[in-house]
N, C-alpha and C positions, 0 to 999 in steps of 0.2 A: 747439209743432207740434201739428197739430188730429191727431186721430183719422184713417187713410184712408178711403175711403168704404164700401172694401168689407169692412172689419169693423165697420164704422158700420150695414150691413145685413146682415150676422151676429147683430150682438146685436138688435139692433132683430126679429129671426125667431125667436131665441130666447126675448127678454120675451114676446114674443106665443103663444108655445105649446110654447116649447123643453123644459119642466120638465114630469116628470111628477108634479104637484100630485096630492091626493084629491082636488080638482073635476076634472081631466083625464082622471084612470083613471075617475073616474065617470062622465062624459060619453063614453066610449070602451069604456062596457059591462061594466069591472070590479066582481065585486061590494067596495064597497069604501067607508066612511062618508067623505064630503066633507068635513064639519069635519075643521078644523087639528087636528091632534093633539096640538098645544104647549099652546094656550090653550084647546083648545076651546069658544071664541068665534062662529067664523065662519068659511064656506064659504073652504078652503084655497087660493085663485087665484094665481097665480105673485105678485099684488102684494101677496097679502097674506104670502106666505112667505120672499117675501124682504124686505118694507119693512115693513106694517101690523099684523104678528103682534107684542103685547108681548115675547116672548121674543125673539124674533131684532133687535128694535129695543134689545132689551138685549145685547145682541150688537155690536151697534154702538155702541153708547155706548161698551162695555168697549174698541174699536178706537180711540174719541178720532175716532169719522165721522159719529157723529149730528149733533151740530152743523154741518156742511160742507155738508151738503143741504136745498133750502128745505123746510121744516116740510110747506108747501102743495101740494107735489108728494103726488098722486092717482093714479100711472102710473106702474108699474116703469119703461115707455120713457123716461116724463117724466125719471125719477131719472138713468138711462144716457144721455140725452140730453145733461142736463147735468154728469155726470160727466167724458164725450167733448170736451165745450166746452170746458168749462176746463183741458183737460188736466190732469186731479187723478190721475195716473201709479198712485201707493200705492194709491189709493181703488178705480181701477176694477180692479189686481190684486186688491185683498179683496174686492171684491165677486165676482167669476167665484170666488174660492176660497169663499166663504159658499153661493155658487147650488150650485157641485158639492157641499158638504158635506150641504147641505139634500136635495140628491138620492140620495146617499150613504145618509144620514143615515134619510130616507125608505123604502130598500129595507128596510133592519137592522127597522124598523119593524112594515111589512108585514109581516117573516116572524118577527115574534115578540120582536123585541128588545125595552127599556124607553126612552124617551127620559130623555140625559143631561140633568143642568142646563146652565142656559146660562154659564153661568162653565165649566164642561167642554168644552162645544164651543166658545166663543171659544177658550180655549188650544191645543185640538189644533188651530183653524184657524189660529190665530196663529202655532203651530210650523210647520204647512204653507208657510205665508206666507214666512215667514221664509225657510225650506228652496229654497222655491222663487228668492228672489230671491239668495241664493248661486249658484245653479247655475246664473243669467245670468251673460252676460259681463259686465265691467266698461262703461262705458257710453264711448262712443270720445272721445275729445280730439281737436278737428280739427286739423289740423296746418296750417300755412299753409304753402303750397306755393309753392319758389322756382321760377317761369318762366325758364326756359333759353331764353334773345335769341341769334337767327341771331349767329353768327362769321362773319368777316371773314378769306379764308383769308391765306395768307402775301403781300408783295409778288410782282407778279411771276404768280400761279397766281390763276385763276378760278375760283368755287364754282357747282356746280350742281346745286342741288335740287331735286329728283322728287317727284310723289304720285301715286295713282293713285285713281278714287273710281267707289263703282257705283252707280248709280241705280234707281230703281226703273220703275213702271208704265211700263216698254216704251222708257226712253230710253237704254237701253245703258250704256256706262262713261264715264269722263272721266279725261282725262292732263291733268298740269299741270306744267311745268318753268320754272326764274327762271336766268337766266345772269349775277351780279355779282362785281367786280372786290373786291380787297384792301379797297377804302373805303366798301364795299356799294353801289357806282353800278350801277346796270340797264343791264345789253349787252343784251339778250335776254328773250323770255320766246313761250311754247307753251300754246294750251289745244290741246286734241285729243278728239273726239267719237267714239268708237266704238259702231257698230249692235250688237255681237256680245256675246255672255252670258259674260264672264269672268268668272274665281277672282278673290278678292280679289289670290292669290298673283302671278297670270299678269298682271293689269291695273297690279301694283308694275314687274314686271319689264319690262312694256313700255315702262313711264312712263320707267324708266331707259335702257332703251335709245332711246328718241326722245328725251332728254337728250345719250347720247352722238351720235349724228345730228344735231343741230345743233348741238353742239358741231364737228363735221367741215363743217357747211356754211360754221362762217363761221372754220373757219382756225385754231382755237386749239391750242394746241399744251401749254401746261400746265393741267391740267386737276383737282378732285376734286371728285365727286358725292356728294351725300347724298341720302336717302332714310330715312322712318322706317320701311320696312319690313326688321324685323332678319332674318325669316330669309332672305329674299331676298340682303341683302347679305353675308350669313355663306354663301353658297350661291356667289356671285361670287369673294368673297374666298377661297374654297376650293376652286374651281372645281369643283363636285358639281353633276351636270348630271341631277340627279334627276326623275322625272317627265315623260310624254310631249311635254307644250304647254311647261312652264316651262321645261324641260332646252333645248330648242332656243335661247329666248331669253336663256337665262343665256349658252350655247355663244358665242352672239351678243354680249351683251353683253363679256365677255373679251376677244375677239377685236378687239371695238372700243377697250378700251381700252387695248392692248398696242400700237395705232397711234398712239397717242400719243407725244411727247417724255417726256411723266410722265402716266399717267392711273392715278388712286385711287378707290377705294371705300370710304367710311364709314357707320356708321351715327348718326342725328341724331332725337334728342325730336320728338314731334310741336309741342311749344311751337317749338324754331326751325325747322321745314318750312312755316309757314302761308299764306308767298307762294304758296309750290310748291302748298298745300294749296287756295289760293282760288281757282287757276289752275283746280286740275282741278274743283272746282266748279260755276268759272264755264263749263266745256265743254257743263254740262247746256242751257244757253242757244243755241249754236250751232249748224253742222252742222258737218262734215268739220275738220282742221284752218286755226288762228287763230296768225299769228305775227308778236309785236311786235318791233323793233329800234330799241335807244336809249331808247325813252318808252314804258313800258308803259301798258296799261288802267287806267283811275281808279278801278279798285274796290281796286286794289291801293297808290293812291300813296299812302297811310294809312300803314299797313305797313311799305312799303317806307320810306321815312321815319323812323318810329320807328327800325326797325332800323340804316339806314343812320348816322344817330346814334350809336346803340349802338357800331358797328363803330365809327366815327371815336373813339370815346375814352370 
């Protein structure tokens, strides 16, 4: 995995004038001698303190890094460049621990201290190094994740799944509900397009209650809803009619489903709500309510299919 960009141009402002070098404090009106202070060779420039100085290139040998970087690289950025490229992970940790050390290292300098060897400073950076990559977490193990496939409710009882979706730049909400039988066949299905600026919370709750609403228009009498929005349904199921706008339509919702022969409320993964999920979706594309019976929309018969499978065995 590459570097992100925007520590790609962290370091790249950094190489560029990050370090306060002897050429930097000197060009910035310090009285203060430019030569490196390690080899006193040549004008101290971030490139040559962290790459081109004898000492600190003996620094890197002792890390087992000199070899890793082309010889012909000329540019601190050049070197971090291709550090980022190849994701060399260890490599670009020592290097940001060598630049603070150098800088560190730098101050003690200035105000009188002796410069250690570089066999000294390699090891207090390699302890650092070290130090540092303890106190990371362990690096994650991806886990592969089992998708939870729509059920198939009992014979006999219809499932009906709810979503509620909000849009952005001024298209209001979307409701989405799928009405299928014990063998996952489509009775039904709802997109629904709302103008008005809902809660995530209030636009679950509506979506449910215009689940149980057509559920009453076309006569069903056994009935249980899902939805993956858990507090809502833990808010139903406990009938707490909290909050000004939601409390109403939770009130609502109960009521509607106590008119039923059996009417339940579960809560369901957003992996099996996706019918329900495309539905409210696909609201963004319409206007006012959209309602299928018997043969739903084709954006859905993918889906519905796979699942309907599923359910059958």
């Amino acid at each position: 995995m590459k570097v992100p960009s925007k520590i790609r141009i962290f370091a790249w402002r950094v190489c560029k004038n990050g370090l306060p070098t002897m050429s930097t404090l000197h060009s910035r009106g310090l009285i203060v001698n430019p030569i490196c202070p390690r080899c006193n060779g040549s004008h101290e420039t971030i490139t040559h303190a962290l790459w081109d100085c004898p000492n600190i290139q003996e620094i890197w040998r002792l890390g087992d890094y000199l070899d890793l970087i082309p010889r012909m690289a000329s540019d601190i950025r050049e070197i971090m460049l291709f550090i980022m490229d190849n994701d060399l992970t260890n490599l670009l940790e020592f290097f940001w621990i060598v630049a603070w050390y150098v800088c560190w290292h730098q101050n003690k300098y200035i105000h009188g201290d002796t410069m250690e060897s570089e066999h000294d400073v390699f090891c207090q950076i390699k302890r650092l190094h070290d130090e540092t990559k303890q106190l990371l977490p362990p690096p994650r193990v991806p886990v592969e994740s089992t998708q939870v496939l729509w059920q198939g409710p009992e014979a006999g009882i219809v499932k009906i799944n709810t979503d509620g979706a909000t849009f952005d730049q001024d298209r209001g909400t979307g409701i989405g509900v799928i009405i299928r039988d014990s063998c996952g066949q489509f009775l039904a299905g709802l997109s629904h397009r709302n103008r008005g600026d809902f809660s995530a919370e209030v636009i679950e709750a509506l979506a449910i209650q215009e689940g149980c609403l057509l559920a009453k228009e076309m006569g069903l009498c056994h009935i249980v809803i899902e939805s993956d929005a858990q507090n809502v349904v833990l808010a139903v199921q406990s009938k707490r009619y909290e909050g000004p706008n939601v409390g109403n339509i939770i009130y609502s919702i109960v009521g509607l489903l106590s008119s039923f022969s059996m009417g339940h409320i579960i809560y369901c993964p957003c992996d099996s709500n996706k019918v329900a999920h495309m539905l409210a979706q696909h609201a963004r594309e319409i206007d006012g309510r959209r309602v299928w019976r018997n043969n739903g929309p084709a954006l859905i018969q993918h889906q519905l299919r796979r699942e309907g499978m599923h359910a059958r065995g």
